[in-house]
N, C-alpha and C positions, 0 to 999 in steps of 0.2 A: 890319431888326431883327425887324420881325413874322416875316418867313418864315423866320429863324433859329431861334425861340422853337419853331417850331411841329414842327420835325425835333428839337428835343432833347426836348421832350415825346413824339413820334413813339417817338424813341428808348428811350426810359424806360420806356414799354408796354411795348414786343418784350423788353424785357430781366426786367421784371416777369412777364411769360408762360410766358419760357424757365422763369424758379425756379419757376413753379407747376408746370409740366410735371415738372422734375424730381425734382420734392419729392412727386409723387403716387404713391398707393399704385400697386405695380407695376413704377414705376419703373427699380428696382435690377435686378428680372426683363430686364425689357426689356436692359438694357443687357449681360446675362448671355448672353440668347439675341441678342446682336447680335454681341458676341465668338463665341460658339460657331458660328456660322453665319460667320464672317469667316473662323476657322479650318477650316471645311469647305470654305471654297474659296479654299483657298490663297493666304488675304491671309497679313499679318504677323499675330503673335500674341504676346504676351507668354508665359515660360515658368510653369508652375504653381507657387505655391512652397506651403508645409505647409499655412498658411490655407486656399490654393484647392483642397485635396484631402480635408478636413476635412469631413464630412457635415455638412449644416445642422442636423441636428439636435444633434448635439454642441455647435454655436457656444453660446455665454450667449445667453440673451435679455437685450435693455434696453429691455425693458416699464417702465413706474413702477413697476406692482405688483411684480415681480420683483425691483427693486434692490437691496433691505434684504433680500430673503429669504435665507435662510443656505440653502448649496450644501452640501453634501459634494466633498470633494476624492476627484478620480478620477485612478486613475495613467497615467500620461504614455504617449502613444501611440509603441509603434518607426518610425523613419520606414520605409518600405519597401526590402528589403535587392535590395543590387545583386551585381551577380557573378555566380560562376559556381553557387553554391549558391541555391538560391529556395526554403528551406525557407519554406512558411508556417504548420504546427503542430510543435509536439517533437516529436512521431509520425517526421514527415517526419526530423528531424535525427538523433532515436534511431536513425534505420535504415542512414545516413550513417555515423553513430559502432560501431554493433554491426559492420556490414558489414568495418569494416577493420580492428577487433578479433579479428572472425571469420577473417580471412584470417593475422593474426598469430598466433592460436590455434593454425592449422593447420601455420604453419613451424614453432614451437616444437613442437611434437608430433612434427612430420616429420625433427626433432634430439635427438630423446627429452632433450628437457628435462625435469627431474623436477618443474616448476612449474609450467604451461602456460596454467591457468585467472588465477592470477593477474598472470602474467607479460604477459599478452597487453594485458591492458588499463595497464598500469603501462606499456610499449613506445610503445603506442600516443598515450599522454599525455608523455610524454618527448619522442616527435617532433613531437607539437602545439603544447602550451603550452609548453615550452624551450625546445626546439631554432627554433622555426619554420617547421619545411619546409615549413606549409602556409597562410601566411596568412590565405586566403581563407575557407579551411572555421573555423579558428581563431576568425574574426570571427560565421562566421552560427554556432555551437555560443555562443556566448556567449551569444546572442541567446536560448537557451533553456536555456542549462542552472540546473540548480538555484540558490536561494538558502540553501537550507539549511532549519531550523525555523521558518515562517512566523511559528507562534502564537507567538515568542517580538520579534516585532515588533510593536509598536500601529499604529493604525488609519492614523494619519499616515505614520505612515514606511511600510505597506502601499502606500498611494495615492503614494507616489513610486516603485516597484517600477514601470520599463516591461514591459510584459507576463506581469506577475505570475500572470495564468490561464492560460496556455499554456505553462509551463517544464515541462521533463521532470522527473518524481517526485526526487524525493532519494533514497527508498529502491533506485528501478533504478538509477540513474547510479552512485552508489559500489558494487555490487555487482556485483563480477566474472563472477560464476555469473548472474546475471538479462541481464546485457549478453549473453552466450554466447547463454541461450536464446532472446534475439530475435536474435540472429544465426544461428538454426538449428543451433547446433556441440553442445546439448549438450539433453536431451532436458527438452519441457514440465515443472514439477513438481519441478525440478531446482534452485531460485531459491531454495524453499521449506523449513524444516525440519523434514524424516520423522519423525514418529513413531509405531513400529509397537505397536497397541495389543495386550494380552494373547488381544482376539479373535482375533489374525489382523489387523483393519482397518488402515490406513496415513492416518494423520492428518497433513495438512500445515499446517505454522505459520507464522506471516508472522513480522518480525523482532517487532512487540510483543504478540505472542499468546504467552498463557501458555496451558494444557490441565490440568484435574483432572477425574481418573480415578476412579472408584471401581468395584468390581466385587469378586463373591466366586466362591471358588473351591469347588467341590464334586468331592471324591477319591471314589472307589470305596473300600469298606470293606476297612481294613487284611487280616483275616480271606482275603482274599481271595489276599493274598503268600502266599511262602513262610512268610516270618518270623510273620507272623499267623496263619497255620495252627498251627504248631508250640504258638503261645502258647494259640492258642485249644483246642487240646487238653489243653494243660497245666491249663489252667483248666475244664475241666469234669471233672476230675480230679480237683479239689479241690472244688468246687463238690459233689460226689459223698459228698466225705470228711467235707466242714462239715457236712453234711444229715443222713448220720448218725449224726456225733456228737452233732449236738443231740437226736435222740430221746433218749440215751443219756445227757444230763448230767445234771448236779444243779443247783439253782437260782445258787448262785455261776457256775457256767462258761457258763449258758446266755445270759445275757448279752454276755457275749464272744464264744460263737461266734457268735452271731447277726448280732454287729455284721461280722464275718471272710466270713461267707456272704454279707451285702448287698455289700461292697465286691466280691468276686470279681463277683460277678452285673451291677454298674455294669460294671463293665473285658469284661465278654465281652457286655454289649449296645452297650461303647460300640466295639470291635473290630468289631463285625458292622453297623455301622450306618457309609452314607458320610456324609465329616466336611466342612462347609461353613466358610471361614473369610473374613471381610473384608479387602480389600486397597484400597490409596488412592495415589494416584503425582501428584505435579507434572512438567510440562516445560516447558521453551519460555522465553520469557523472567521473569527474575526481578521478585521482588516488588520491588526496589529501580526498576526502571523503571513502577510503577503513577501515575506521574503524569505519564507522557508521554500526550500526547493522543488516540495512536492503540493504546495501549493496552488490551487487549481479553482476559477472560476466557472459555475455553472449557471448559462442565460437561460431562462425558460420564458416564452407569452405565450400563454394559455388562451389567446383571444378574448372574444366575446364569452361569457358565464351568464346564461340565466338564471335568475333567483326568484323566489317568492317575496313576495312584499307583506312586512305585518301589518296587522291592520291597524296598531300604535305606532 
C-alpha cells in the first residue's frame, strides 16, 4: 500500500512540471519553432489556415490592460488570390483590364467603327461580367475594382471594405479614354479636359476641376485700319472747322462750339490710343458639383494679351 502511495505522489510531480513547462513564458515559441523545424524536414505538418498566416502583430492582444481598451475596427484582409491571375496591387490589374481593352480598341478601329473608344471598353465588360468567358480574371478584377464614392460611406462600413486601399481609382475605371491611355492606344493628356487658354497655353482639367480665367486684351489703335484712317481724317477736319469758328463767335454760340470741339478731340485721342478691355471665362466642371470632395478651383490671370485689331 505504501509503495503504491509513493508512485501516485511520484506521478502527480511529473504531471505538475509538465504544466509549468508549458505554461512558461516562451512556450508557445517553442512549440512554433518545433512545428517549423518538423516541416523542414519532411515530417507531417498541418496545413496553414488564415490565423497561421495572419502577422502577429495584427492578432489582439489579451493583456488585462488591453481588454477594455476600445480598438478601431480594421477592414478585413483578401485572403490571397489563387489562379492564374496574381495581381497583388490595382496597378497590377489595371494593366490586365487596359491591355485587352487595348486590343479591342484596335479591332474596332481596324472595322472603322465609328465609336472605337467607347465601344472597346463596353465589349470588353460584356464578355467579363455577362457573358463569362473569363472567370478567372472576372474574380481577381473584383478584388480591385472600384466601390464607388468612398466619403459617402462612414467609418464603420469603410472598415468592412476588404482592401479598401488598394482598388483602382473610380475616376480611371469608368473612363473610357483614361483606360486607352494606360493601354498606350491613345496619347498621355488625352484622359483629361483641354482647355486652350486665349494665351495660346493648354490647360488640362481633371473631371472635378473647374478653371477661372481672367485676362485683358490690348488692340492696336483703330486709327491704325483702314476704316480709322478715313475717320480720323474726317475728324481733324472738323476739329479745323470748330477751332475757327470759335475765334469768330459771339458769346451765345461759344459755348456750344466749345463743347463740339472737346467731344471731336475725345474721339480722335480715343482712335489713336490702343484700347485695353477685361475678359473673365469659367470651364470645366460646374458650380452644381462644388460639394464633391475632389472638387477643386483653378485661378489663372493671364495679364495683359496683345491682339491684332480687324480692320471691321
Amino acid at each position: 500500500m505504501r509503495y503504491r502511495l509513493r508512485w501516485v505522489i511520484a506521478a502527480g510531480c511529473l504531471l505538475i512540471a509538465a504544466l509549468i513547462w508549458l505554461l512558461r513564458p516562451g512556450a508557445d515559441n517553442d512549440l512554433h519553432m518545433r512545428e517549423a523545424h518538423d516541416a523542414a524536414s519532411g515530417g507531417s505538418a498541418s496545413p496553414l489556415t488564415v490565423n497561421d498566416q495572419t502577422p502577429p502583430a495584427l492578432q489582439p492582444s489579451m493583456d488585462d490592460d488591453s481588454k477594455d481598451a476600445e480598438t478601431e475596427p480594421t477592414a478585413p484582409v483578401l485572403p490571397p488570390s489563387t489562379g492564374k491571375y496574381q495581381f497583388t496591387k490595382w496597378q497590377d490589374a489595371m494593366d490586365e483590364y487596359a491591355r485587352l481593352v487595348g486590343i479591342e480598341y484596335e479591332k474596332l478601329v481596324a472595322e472603322g467603327h465609328p465609336q472605337p473608344v467607347v465601344w472597346a471598353s463596353m465589349n470588353v465588360d460584356a464578355r467579363l461580367f455577362k457573358n463569362g468567358e473569363n472567370p478567372e480574371l472576372r474574380d481577381a478584377l473584383h478584388r480591385f475594382m472600384p466601390i464607388g464614392n468612398l466619403d459617402e460611406f462612414s467609418p464603420e462600413q469603410r472598415s468592412q471594405i476588404p482592401n479598401i486601399d488598394n482598388r483602382i481609382p473610380d475616376k480611371i475605371w469608368r473612363n473610357p479614354i483614361w483606360i486607352l491611355v494606360w493601354a498606350g492606344k491613345l496619347p498621355e493628356g488625352r484622359q483629361y479636359g483641354r482647355l486652350r487658354l486665349p494665351n495660346g497655353e493648354l490647360l488640362y482639367l481633371e473631371e472635378y476641376q473647374q478653371a477661372r480665367v481672367s485676362w485683358k486684351v490690348r488692340r492696336p489703335p483703330a486709327a491704325q485700319t483702314e476704316a480709322g484712317k478715313l475717320e480720323l481724317e474726317a475728324l481733324r477736319q472738323r476739329e479745323t472747322q470748330l477751332a475757327s469758328s470759335i475765334q469768330k463767335a459771339q458769346d451765345a454760340e461759344f459755348d456750344k462750339l466749345f463743347i463740339q470741339l472737346e467731344q471731336v478731340q475725345n474721339r480722335i485721342h480715343q482712335i489713336e490710343s490702343p484700347s485695353i478691355t477685361n475678359h473673365y471665362m469659367e470651364s470645366g466642371a460646374s458650380n452644381e458639383a462644388a460639394d464633391h470632395p475632389e472638387f477643386e478651383i483653378i485661378e489663372k490671370d493671364l495679364g495683359v494679351i496683345d491682339a491684332a485689331r480687324n480692320d471691321d
